[in-house]
VMD Tcl script that builds the backbone (N, CA, C; Angstrom):
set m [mol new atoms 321]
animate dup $m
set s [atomselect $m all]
$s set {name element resname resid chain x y z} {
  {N N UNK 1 A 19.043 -184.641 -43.604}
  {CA C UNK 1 A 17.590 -184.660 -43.613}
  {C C UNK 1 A 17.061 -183.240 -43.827}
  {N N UNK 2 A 17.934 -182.311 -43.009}
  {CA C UNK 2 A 17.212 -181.085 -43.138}
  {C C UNK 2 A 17.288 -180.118 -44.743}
  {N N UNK 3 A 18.772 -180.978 -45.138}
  {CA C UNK 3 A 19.118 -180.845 -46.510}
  {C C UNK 3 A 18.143 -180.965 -47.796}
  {N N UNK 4 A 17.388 -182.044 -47.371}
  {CA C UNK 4 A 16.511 -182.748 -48.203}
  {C C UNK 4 A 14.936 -182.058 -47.913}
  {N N UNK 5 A 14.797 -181.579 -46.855}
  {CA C UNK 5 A 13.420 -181.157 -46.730}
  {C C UNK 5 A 13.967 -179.533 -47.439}
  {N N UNK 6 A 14.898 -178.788 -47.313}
  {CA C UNK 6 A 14.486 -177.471 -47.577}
  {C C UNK 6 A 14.577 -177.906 -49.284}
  {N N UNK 7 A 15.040 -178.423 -50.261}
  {CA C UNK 7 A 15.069 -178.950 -50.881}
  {C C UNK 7 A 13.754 -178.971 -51.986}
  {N N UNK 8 A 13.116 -179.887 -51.064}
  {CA C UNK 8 A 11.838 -180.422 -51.512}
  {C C UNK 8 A 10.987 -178.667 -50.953}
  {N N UNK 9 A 11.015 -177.854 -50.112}
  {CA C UNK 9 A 10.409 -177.032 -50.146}
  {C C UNK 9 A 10.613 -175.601 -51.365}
  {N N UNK 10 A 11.976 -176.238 -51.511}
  {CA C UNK 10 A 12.640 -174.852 -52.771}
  {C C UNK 10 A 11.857 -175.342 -54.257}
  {N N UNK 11 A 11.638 -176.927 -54.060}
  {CA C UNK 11 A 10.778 -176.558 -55.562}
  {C C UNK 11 A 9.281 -176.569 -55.365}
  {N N UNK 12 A 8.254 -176.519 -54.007}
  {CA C UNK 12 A 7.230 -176.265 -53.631}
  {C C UNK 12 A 7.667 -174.674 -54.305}
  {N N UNK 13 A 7.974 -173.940 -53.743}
  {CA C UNK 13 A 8.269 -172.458 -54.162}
  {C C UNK 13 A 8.226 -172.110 -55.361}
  {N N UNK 14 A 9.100 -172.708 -56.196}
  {CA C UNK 14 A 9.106 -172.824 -57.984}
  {C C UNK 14 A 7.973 -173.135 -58.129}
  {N N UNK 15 A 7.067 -174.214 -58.052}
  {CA C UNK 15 A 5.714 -174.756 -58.582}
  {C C UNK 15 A 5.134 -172.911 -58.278}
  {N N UNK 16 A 4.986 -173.137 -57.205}
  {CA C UNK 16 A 4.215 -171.716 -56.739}
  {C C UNK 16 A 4.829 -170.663 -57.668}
  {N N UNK 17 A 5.869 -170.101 -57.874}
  {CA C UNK 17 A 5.916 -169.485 -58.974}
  {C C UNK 17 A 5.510 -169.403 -60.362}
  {N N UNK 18 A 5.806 -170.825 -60.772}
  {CA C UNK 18 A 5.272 -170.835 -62.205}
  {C C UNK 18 A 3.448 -171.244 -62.016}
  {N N UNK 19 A 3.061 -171.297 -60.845}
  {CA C UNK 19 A 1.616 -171.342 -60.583}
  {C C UNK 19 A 0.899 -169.549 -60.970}
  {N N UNK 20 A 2.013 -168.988 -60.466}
  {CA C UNK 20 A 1.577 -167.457 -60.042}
  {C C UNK 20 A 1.872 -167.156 -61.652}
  {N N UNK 21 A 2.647 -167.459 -62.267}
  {CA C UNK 21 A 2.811 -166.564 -63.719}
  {C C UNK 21 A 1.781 -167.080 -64.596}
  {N N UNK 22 A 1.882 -168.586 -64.697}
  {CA C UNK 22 A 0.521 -168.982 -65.364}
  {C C UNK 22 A -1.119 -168.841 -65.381}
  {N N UNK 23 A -1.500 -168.353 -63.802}
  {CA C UNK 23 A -3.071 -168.337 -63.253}
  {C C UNK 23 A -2.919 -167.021 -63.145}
  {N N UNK 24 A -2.287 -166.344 -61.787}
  {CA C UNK 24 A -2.448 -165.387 -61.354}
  {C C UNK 24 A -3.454 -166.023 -59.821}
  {N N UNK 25 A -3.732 -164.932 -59.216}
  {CA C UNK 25 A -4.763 -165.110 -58.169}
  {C C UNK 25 A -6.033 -164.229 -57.981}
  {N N UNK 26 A -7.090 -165.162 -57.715}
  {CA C UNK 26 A -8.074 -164.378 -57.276}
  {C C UNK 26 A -7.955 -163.042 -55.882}
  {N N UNK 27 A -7.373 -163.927 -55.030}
  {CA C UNK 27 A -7.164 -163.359 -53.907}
  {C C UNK 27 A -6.551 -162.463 -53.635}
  {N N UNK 28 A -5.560 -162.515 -54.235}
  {CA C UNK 28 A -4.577 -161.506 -54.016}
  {C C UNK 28 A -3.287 -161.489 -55.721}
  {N N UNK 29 A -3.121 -159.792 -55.192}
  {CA C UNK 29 A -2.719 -159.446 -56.576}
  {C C UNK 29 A -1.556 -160.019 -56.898}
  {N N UNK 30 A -1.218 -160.149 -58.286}
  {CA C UNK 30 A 0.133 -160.624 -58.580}
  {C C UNK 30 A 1.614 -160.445 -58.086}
  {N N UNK 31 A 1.306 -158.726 -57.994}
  {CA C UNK 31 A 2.586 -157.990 -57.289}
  {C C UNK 31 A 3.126 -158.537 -55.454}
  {N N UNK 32 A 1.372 -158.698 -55.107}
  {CA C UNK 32 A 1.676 -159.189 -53.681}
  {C C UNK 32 A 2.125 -160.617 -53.447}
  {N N UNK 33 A 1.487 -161.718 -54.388}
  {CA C UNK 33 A 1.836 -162.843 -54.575}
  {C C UNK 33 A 3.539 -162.819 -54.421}
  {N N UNK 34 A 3.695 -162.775 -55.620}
  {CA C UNK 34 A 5.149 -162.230 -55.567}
  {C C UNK 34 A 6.387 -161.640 -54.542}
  {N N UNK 35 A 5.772 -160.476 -54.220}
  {CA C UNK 35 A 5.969 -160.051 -53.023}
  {C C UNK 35 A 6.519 -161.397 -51.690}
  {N N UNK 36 A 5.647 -162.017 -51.551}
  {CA C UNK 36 A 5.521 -163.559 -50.481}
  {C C UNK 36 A 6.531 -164.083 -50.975}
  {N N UNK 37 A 6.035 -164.628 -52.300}
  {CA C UNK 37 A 7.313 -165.675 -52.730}
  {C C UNK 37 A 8.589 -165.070 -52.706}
  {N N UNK 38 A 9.124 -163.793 -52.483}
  {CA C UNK 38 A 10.364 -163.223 -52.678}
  {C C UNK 38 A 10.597 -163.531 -51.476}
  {N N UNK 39 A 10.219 -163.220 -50.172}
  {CA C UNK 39 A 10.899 -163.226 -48.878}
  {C C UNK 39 A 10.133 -164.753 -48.637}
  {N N UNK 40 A 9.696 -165.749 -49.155}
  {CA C UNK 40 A 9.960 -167.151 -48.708}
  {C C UNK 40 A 11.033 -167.343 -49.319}
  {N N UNK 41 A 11.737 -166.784 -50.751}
  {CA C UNK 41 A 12.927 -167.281 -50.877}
  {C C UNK 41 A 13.907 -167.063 -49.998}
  {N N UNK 42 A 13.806 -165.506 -49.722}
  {CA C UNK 42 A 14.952 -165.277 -49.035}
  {C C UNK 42 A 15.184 -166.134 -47.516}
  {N N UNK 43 A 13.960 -166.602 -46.743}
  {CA C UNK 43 A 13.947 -167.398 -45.691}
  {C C UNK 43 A 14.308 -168.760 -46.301}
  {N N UNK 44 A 14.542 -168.985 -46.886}
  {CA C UNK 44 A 15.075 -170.331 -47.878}
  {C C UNK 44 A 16.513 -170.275 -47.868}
  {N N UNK 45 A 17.156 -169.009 -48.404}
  {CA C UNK 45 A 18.411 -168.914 -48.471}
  {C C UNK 45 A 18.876 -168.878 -47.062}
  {N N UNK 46 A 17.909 -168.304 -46.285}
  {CA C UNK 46 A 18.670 -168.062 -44.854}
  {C C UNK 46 A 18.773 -169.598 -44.033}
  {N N UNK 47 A 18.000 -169.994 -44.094}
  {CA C UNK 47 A 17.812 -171.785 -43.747}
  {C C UNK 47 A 18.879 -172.531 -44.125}
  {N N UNK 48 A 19.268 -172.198 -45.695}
  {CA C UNK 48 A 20.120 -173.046 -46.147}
  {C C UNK 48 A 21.147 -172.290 -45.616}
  {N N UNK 49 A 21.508 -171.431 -45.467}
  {CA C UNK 49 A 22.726 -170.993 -44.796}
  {C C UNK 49 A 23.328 -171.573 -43.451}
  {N N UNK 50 A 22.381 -170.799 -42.188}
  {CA C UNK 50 A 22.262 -171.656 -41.246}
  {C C UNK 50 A 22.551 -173.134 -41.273}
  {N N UNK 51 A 21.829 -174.072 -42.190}
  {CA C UNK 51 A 21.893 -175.749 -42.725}
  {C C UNK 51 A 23.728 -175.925 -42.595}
  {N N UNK 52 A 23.905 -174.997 -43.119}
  {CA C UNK 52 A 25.495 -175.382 -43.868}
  {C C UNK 52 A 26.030 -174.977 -42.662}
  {N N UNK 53 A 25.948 -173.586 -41.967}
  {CA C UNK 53 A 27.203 -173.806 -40.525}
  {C C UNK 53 A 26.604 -174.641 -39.769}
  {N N UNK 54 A 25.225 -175.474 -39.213}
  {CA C UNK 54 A 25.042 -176.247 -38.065}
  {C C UNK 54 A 26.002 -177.164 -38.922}
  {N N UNK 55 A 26.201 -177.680 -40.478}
  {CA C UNK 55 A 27.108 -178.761 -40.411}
  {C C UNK 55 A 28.324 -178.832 -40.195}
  {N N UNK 56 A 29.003 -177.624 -40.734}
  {CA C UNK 56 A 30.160 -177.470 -40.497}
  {C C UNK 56 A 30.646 -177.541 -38.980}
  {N N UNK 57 A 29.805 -177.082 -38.225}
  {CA C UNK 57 A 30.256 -176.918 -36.645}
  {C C UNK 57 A 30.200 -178.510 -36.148}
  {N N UNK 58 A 29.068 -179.095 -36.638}
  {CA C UNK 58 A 28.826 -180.553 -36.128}
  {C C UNK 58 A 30.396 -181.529 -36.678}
  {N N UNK 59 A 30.593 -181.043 -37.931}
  {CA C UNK 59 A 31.921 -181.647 -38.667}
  {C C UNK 59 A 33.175 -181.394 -37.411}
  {N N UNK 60 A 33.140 -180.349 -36.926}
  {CA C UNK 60 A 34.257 -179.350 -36.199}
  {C C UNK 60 A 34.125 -180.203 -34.554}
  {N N UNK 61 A 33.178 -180.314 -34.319}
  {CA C UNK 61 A 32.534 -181.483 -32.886}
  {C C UNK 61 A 32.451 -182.665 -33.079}
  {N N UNK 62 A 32.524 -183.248 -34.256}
  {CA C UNK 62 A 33.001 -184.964 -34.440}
  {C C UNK 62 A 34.606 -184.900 -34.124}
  {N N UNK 63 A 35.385 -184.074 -35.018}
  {CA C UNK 63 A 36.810 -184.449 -35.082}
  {C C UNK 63 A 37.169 -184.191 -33.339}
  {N N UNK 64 A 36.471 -183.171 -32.933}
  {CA C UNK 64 A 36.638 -182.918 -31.383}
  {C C UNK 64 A 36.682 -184.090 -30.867}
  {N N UNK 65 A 35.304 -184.819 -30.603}
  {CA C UNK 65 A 34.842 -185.829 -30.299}
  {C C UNK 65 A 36.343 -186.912 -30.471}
  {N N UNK 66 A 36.593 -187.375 -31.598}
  {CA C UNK 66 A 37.267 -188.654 -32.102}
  {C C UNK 66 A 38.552 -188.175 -31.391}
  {N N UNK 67 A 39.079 -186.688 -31.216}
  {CA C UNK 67 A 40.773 -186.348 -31.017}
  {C C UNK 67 A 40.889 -186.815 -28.795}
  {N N UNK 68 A 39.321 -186.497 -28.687}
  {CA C UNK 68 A 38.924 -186.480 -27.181}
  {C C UNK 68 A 39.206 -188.590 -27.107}
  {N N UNK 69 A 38.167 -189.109 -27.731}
  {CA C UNK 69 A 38.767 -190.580 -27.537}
  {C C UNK 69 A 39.622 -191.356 -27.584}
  {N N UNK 70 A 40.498 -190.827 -28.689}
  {CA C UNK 70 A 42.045 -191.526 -28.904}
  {C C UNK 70 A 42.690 -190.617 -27.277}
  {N N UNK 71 A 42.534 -189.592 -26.973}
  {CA C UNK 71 A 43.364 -189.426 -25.834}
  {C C UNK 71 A 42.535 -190.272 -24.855}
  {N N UNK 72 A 41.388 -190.233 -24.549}
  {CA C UNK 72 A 41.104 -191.023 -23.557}
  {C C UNK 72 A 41.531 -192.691 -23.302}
  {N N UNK 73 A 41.208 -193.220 -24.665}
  {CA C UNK 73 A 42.009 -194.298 -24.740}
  {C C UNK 73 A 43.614 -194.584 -24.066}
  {N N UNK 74 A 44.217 -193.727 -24.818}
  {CA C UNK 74 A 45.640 -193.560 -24.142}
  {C C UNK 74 A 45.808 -193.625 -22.617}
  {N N UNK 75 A 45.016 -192.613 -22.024}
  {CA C UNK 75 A 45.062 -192.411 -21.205}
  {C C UNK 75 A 44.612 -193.657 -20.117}
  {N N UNK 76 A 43.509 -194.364 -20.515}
  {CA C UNK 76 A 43.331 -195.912 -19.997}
  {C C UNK 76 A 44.352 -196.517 -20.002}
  {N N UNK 77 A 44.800 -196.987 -21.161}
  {CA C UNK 77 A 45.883 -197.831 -21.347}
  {C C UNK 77 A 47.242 -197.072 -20.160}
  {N N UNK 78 A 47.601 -196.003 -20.095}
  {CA C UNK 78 A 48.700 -195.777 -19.404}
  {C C UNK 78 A 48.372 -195.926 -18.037}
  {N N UNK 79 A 46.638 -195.459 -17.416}
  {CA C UNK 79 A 46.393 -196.313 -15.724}
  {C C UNK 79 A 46.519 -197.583 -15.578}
  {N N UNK 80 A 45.686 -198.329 -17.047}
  {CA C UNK 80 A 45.973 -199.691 -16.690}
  {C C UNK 80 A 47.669 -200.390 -16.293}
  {N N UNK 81 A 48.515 -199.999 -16.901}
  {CA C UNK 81 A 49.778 -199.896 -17.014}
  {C C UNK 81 A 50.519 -199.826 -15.618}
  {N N UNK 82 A 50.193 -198.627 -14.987}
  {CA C UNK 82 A 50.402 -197.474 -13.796}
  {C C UNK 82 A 49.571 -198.521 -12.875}
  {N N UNK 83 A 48.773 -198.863 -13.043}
  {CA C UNK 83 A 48.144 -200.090 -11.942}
  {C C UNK 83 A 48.327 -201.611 -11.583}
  {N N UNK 84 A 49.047 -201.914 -12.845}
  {CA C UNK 84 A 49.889 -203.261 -12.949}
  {C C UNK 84 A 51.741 -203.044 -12.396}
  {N N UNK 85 A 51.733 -201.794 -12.683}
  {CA C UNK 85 A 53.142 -201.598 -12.001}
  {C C UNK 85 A 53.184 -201.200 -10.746}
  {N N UNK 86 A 52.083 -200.702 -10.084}
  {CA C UNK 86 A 51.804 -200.716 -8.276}
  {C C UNK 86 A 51.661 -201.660 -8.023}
  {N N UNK 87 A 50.964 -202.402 -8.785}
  {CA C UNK 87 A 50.292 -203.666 -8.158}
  {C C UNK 87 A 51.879 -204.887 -8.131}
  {N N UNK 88 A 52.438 -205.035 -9.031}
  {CA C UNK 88 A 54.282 -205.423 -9.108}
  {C C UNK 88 A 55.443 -204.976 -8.150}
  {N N UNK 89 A 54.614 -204.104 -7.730}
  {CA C UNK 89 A 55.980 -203.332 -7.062}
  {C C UNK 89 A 55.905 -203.548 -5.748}
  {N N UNK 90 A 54.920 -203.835 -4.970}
  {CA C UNK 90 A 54.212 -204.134 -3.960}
  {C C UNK 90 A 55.225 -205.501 -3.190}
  {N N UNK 91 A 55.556 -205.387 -1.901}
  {CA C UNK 91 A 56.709 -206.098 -0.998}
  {C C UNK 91 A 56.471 -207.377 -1.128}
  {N N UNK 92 A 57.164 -208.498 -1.495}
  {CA C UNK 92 A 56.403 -209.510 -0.923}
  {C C UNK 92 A 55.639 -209.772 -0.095}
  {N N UNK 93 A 55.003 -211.156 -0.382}
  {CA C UNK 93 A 53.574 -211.844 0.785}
  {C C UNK 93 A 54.773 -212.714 1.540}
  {N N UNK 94 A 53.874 -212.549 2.646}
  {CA C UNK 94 A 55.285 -213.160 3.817}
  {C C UNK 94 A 54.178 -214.702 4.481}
  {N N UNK 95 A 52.992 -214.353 4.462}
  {CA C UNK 95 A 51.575 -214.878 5.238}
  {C C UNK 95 A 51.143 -215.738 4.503}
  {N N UNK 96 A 50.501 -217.021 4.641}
  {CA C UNK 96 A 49.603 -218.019 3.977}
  {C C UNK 96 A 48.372 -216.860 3.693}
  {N N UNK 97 A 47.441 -215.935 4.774}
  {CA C UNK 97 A 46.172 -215.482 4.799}
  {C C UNK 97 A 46.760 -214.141 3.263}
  {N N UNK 98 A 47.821 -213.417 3.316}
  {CA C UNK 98 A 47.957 -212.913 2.364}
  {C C UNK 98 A 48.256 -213.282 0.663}
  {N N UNK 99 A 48.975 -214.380 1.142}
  {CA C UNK 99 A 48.933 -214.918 -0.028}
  {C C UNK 99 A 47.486 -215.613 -0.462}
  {N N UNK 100 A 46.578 -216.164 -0.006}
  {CA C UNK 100 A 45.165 -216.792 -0.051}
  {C C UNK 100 A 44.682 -215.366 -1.210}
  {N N UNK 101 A 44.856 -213.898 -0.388}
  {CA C UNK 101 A 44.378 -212.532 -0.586}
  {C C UNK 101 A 44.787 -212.389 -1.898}
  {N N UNK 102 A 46.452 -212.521 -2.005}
  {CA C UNK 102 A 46.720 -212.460 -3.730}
  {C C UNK 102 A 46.673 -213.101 -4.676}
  {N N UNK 103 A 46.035 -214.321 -4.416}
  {CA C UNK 103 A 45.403 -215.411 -5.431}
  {C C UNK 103 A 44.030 -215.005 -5.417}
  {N N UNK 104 A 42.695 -214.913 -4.496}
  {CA C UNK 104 A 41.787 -214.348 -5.204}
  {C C UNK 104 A 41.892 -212.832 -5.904}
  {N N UNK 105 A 42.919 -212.201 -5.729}
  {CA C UNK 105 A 42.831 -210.798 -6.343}
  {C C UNK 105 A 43.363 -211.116 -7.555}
  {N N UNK 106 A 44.160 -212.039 -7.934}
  {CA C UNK 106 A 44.510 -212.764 -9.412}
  {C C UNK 106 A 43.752 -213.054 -10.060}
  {N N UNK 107 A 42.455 -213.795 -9.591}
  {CA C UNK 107 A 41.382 -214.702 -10.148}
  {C C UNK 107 A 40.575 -213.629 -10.024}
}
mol reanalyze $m
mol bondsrecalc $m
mol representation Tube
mol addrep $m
């Protein structure tokens, strides 16, 4: 998005240039005109610069992101695992009231 707006502002700038070579201004002189439009370019280039590392870094914090979920995943899967094998390993039920206990903990 931000791609697209500086974009659309880089040829606002051009119009304004070929505005300034064709008319000129009442207001203010050509040289100063000019003058403006040179350092809006250069704040143009600097924008687009900036534009390009916020993406790159955001690119650099997705793969983060995705390398962080596949381990987390894993890492579920091996408690779930680790919790079915406590839960297995556990002495027999000797009791009707315990066994009652490990049928609703089944269900």
């Amino acid at each position: 998005e931000l791609e697209n707006q500086l974009t659309s502002k880089s040829k606002t700038i051009d119009e304004l240039k070929q505005s300034l070579a064709l008319n000129g201004s009442a207001e203010q002189t050509p040289e100063a005109l000019s003058l403006r439009i040179a350092e809006l370019s250069e704040m143009m280039d600097s924008i687009e610069n900036q534009v390009a590392q916020l993406k790159a870094s955001m690119q650099s914090i997705l793969e983060q992101w995705r390398v962080y979920d596949e381990a987390y995943a894993e890492v579920s899967l091996m408690t779930t695992r680790y919790l079915y094998c406590i839960d297995q390993c556990k002495p027999s039920v000797v009791s009707l009231e315990a066994l009652k206990n490990q049928v609703r903990t089944l269900q």
